[in-house]
ZAMARGU-4260 file (C-alpha; in steps of 0.2 Angstrom, whole numbers, plus 5000, padded with zeros to 4 digits):
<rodrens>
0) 5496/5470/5522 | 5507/5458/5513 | 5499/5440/5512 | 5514/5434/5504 | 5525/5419/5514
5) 5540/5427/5508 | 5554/5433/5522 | 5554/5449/5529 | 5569/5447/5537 | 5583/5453/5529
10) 5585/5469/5523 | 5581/5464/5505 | 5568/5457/5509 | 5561/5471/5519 | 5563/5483/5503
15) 5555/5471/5492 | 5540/5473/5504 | 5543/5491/5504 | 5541/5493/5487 | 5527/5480/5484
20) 5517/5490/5494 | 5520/5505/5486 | 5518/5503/5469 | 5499/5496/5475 | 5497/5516/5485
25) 5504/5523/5468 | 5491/5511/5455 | 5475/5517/5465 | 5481/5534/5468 | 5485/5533/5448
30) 5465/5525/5444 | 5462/5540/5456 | 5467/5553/5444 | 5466/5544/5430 | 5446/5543/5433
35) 5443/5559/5433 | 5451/5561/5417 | 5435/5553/5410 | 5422/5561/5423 | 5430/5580/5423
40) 5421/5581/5406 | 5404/5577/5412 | 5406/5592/5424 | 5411/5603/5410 | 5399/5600/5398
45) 5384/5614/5399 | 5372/5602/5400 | 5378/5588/5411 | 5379/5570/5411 | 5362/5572/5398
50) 5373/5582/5386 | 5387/5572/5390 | 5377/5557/5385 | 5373/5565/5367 | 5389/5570/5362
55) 5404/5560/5370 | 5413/5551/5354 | 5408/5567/5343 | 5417/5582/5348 | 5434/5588/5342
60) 5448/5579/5337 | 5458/5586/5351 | 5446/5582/5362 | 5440/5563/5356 | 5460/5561/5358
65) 5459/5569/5376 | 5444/5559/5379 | 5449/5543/5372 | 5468/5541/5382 | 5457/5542/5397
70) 5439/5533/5393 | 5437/5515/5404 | 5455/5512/5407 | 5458/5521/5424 | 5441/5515/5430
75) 5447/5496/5423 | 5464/5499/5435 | 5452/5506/5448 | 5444/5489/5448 | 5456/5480/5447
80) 5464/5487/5462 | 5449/5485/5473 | 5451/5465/5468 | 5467/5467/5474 | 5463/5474/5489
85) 5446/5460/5493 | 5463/5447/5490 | 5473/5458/5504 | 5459/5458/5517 | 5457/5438/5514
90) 5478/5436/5515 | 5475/5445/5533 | 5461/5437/5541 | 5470/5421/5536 | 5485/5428/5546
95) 5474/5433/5562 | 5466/5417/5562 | 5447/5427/5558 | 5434/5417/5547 | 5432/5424/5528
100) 5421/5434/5523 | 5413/5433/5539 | 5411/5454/5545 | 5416/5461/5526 | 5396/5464/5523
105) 5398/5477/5533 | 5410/5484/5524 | 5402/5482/5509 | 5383/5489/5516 | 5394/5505/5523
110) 5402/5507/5505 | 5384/5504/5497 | 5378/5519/5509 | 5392/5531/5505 | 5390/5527/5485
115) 5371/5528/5488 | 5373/5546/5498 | 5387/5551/5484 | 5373/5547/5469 | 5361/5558/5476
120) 5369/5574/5483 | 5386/5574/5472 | 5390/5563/5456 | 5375/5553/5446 | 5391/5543/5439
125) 5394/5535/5454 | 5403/5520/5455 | 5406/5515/5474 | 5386/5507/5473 | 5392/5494/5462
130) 5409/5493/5470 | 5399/5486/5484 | 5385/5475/5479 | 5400/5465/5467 | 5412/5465/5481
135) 5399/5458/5492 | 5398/5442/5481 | 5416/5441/5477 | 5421/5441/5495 | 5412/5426/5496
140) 5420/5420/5479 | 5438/5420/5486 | 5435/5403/5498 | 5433/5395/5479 | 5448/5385/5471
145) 5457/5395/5460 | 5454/5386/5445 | 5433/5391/5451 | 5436/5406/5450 | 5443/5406/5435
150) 5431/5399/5427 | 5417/5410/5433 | 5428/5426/5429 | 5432/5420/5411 | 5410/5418/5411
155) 5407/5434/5417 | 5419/5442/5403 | 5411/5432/5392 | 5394/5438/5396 | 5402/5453/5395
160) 5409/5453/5380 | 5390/5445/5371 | 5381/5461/5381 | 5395/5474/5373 | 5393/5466/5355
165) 5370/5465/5355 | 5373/5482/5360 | 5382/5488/5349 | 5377/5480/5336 | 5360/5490/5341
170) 5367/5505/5339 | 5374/5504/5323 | 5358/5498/5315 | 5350/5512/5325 | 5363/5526/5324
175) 5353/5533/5340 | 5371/5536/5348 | 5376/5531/5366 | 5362/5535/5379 | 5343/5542/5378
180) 5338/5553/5392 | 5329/5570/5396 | 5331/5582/5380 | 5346/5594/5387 | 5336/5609/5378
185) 5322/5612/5390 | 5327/5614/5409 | 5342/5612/5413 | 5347/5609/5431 | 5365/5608/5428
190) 5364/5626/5424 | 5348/5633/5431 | 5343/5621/5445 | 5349/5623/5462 | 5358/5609/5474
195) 5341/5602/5479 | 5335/5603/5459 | 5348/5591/5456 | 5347/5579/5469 | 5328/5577/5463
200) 5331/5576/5446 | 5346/5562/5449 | 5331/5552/5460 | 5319/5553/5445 | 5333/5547/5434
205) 5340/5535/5444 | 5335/5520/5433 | 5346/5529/5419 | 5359/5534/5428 | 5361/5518/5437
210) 5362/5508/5421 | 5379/5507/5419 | 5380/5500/5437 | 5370/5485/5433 | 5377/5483/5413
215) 5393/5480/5422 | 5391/5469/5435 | 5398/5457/5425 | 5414/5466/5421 | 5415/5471/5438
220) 5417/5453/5444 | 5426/5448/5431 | 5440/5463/5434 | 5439/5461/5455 | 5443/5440/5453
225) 5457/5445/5440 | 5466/5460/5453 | 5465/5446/5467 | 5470/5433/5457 | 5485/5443/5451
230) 5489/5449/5467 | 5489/5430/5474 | 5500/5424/5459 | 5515/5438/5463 | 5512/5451/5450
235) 5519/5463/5461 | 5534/5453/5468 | 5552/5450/5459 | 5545/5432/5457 | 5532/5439/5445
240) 5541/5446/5431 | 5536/5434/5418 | 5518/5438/5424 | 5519/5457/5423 | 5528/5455/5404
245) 5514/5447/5399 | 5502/5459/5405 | 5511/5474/5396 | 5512/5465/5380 | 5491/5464/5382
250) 5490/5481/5388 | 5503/5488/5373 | 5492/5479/5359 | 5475/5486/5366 | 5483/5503/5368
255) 5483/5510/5351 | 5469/5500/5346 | 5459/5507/5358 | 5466/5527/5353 | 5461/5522/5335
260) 5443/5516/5340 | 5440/5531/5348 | 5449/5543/5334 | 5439/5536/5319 | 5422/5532/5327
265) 5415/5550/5324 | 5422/5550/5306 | 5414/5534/5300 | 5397/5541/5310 | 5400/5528/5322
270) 5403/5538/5337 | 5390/5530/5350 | 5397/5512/5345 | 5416/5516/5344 | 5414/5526/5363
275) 5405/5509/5368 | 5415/5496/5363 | 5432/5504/5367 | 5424/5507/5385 | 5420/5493/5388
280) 5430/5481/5377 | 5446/5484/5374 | 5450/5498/5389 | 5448/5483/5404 | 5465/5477/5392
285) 5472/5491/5393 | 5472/5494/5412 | 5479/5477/5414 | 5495/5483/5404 | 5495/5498/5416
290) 5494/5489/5432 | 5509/5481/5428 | 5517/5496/5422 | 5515/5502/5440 | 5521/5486/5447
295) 5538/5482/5436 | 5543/5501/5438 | 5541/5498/5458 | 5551/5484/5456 | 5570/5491/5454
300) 5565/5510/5459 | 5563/5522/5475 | 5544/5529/5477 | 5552/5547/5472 | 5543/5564/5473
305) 5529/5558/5459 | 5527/5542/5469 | 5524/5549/5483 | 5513/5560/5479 | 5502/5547/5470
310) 5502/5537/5485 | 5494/5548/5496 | 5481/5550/5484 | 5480/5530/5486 | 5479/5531/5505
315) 5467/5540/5504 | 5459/5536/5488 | 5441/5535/5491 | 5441/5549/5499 | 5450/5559/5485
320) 5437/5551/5473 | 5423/5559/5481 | 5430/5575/5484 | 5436/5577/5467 | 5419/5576/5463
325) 5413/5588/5475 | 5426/5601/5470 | 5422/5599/5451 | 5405/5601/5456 | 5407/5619/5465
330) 5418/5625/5449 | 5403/5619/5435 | 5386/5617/5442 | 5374/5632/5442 | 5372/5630/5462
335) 5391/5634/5462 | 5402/5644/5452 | 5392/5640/5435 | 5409/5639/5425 | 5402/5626/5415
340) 5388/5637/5407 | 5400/5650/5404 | 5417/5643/5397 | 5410/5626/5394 | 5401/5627/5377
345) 5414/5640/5368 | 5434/5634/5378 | 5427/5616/5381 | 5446/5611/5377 | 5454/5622/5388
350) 5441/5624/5402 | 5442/5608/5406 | 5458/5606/5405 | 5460/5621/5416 | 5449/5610/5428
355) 5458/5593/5429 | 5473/5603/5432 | 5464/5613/5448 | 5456/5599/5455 | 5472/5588/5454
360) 5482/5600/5462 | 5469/5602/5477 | 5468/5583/5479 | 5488/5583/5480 | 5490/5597/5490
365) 5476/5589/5503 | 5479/5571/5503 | 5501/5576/5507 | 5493/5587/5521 | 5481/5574/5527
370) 5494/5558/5528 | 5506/5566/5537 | 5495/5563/5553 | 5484/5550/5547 | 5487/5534/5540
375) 5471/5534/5529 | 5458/5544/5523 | 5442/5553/5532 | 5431/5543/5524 | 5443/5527/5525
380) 5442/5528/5543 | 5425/5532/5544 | 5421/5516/5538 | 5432/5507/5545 | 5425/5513/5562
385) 5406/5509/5556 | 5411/5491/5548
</rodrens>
């Protein structure tokens, strides 16, 4: 797994490695958690991902702040994470002498399959769909010189960054807030509809609920270029402390500015606007402060008992992301418990924190279980099997 040249010989060395891989297990089982952070709200509102939609950026001031902390930044690690892993799987067909990209469509077709499978029956905010179409074309973006790459990941930001600002710009004229879908007031499948209702009503909306998957195709690339780049350039070996200083100061300016975004947008009646750009903006910064958070703390430290128990949720991380969806699922949707339609509208605060914490503890309890005997995740060696 490690594409590095360095020595492996010693015993330093050997550590170094140890820990190297590591803090990459403990940053996508940290994106892991952190994600749902922002998803466990859709599954506690009443209404959905549609009610969701209308009211994200306008709740409580408890719950903005809640909202906020979490909002873009796990799912910006998560990103970057599967850029470092694209930049792994290069490092080790290099090694085995194996042409690049050459088989990783299959890979990315199984991971297209599983998202497409996880859109329909589970989670309308899925994010594996995209996750593959983008790591299809960056596979093949790798074999590029780096200062290539480079430049097409500063373009993609920069189209990025022109589509965030029309947008939102719209909004504000409009003051129409973040999304238009089905009026949540007439039927509700969250609540009322079976596990078949659903699955059709996320079929009719597809073309909504998918729009965030195309809107950031160019963040997408621009994030999975950067995790490979920064894997390449040592950000997590002692060679790459400058590097990962530089990151943290990024990530420590975005931080607050990001929290305050999302704290004054529903006071100024920017809401819609404030969620969007500090989304899609200033959140990707954040996530590269906390990538190197991960990496410099690995750097002079033992994994420990929280280490550990993020990186099995890292081995087995896209596993734990779907099943994390599924649990919450069974807990708030009407085909399930229903807790959603009972507690959500009047505890909102603490029923969803009460569900974050349930849902966490079952995917740590499983994944420790699980990787005691296998080295990846169910699905992980599914598709490993299938590619």
């Amino acid at each position: 797994m490690n594409p590095t040249s360095a020595p492996t010989g010693t015993p330093s060395a050997a550590a170094s490695t140890t820990r190297r891989i590591a803090a990459l297990d403990v940053a996508r089982g940290l994106a892991i958690l952190g994600t749902f952070g922002t998803n466990v709200w859709i599954f506690t509102e009443p209404h959905g991902m549609v009610g969701y939609l209308d009211s994200v950026g306008a709740e409580s001031l408890p719950i903005r702040v809640l909202q906020t902390l979490a909002q873009g930044k796990f799912l910006g690690l998560l990103s970057l994470m599967f850029g470092v892993g694209l930049a792994i799987q290069q490092a080790s067909a290099a090694r085995h002498d194996r042409p690049w990209p050459g088989r990783y469509w299959r890979r990315a077709l199984v991971l297209f399959l599983d998202g497409l499978v996880h859109f329909l029956l589970v989670a309308e905010f899925d994010v594996l769909m995209g996750y593959a179409l983008v790591s299809f074309v960056v596979s093949a973006m790798l074999i590029l010189r780096p200062r290539v790459r480079l430049r097409w990941a500063i373009g993609c930001a920069a189209l990025h960054l022109s589509l965030v600002a029309l947008v939102s710009v719209g909004m504000t004229i409009e003051r129409s807030g973040v999304g238009a879908g089905p009026e949540p007031a007439r039927a509700n499948p969250y609540a009322d509809g079976s596990f078949w209702d659903l699955v059709l009503f996320r079929a009719d909306h597809a073309l909504l609920f998918r729009a965030e998957t195309i809107f950031m195709i160019p963040l997408t690339i621009a994030m999975f270029l950067t995790g490979a780049a920064l894997f390449q350039g040592g950000l997590f070996a002692a060679e790459g402390a400058a590097l990962r200083r530089r990151m943290m100061w990024i990530g420590g300016v975005a931080a607050p500015v990001d929290l305050a975004i999302g704290i004054a947008g529903a006071p100024l009646g920017l809401s819609g606007p404030a969620v969007f750009v500090g989304r899609y903006a200033v959140a990707p910064l954040v996530a590269l402060g906390l990538l190197a958070l991960v990496a410099e703390f690995y750097q002079r430290r033992a994994v420990g008992r929280v280490g550990a128990a993020l990186s099995n949720v890292g081995k087995t991380a896209l596993s734990c992301y779907v099943l994390q969806n599924v649990i919450a699922s069974v807990l708030c949707y009407g085909w399930g418990l229903g807790l959603a339609t009972r507690f959500g509208a009047e505890h909102r605060l603490a029923f969803t924190v009460a569900v974050y914490v349930a849902v966490m503890a079952c995917l740590l309890a499983v994944s420790a279980l699980w990787t005691r005997r296998f080295p990846r995740g169910p699905i992980e060696m599914l598709m490993h099997r299938a590619a």
